[in-house]
C-alpha positions as CSV (number, residue, x, y, z in Angstrom):
1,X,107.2,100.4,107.6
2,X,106.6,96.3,107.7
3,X,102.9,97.3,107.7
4,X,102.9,100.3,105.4
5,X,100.0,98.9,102.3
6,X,102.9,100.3,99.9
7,X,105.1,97.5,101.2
8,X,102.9,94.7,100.6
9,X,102.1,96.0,97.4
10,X,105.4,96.1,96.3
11,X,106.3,93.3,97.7
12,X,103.6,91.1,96.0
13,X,103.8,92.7,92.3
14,X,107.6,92.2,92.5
15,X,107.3,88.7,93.9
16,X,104.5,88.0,90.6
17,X,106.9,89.8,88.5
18,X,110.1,87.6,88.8
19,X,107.9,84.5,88.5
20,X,106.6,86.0,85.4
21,X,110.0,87.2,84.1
22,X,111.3,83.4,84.7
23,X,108.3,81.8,83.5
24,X,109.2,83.7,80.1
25,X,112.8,82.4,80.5
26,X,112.4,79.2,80.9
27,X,109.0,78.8,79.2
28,X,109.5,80.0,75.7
29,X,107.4,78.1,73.4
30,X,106.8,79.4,69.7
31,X,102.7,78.1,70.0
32,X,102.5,80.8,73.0
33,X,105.1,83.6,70.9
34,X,102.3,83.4,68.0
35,X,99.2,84.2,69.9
36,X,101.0,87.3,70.9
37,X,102.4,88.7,67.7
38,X,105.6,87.2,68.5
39,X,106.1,89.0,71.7
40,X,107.2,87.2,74.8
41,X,104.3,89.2,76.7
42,X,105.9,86.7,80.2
43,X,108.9,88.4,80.3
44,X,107.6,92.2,79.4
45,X,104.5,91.9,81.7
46,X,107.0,90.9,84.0
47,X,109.6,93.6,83.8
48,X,106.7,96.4,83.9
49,X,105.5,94.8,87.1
50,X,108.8,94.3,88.8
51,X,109.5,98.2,87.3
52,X,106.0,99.2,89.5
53,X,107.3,97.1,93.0
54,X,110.2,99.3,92.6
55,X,108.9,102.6,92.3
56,X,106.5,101.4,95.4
57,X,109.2,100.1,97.5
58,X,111.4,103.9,96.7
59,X,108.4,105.7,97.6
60,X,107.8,103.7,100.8
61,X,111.6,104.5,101.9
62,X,111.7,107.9,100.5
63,X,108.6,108.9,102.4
64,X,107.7,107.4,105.0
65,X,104.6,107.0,107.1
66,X,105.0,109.4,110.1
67,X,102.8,109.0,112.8
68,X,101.9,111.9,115.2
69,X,102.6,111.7,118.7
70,X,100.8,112.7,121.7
71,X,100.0,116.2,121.8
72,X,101.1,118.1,124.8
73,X,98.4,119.3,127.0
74,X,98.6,122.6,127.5
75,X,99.5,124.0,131.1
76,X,97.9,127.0,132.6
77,X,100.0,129.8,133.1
78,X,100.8,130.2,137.5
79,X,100.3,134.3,136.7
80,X,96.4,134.3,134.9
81,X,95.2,132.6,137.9
């Protein structure tokens, strides 16, 4: 599962969405708010993209990556020979 693609994924758009959710926290300025239409577009950009690392991360633990085994050679029955 470590390696699984979906796991990285998720792992790096939630890691860029709580830095973006507490850049809009913590960086609120009204120059930035007007550019935007007076939408904190830190804070939704970074809700969406922690909403996307979730749905990622559920579908790596809901189904996971099975991979085959071996397959069983097949033994010759003692009677056909």
């Amino acid at each position: 599962m470590l390696f699984d693609i979906r796991t990285i994924v998720g792992a790096l758009l939630g890691s860029y969405g709580v830095i973006l959710i507490i850049t809009g926290l913590v960086g609120d300025r009204a120059a930035e708010e007007a550019k935007t239409g007076g939408i904190n577009i830190n804070i939704w950009a970074g809700v969406a993209m922690t909403a996307v690392a979730l749905v990622f991360l559920a579908w790596t633990l809901l189904r996971p990556v099975h991979v085959p085994g071996e397959p069983e050679a097949v033994q010759p029955d003692s009677e056909d020979a």
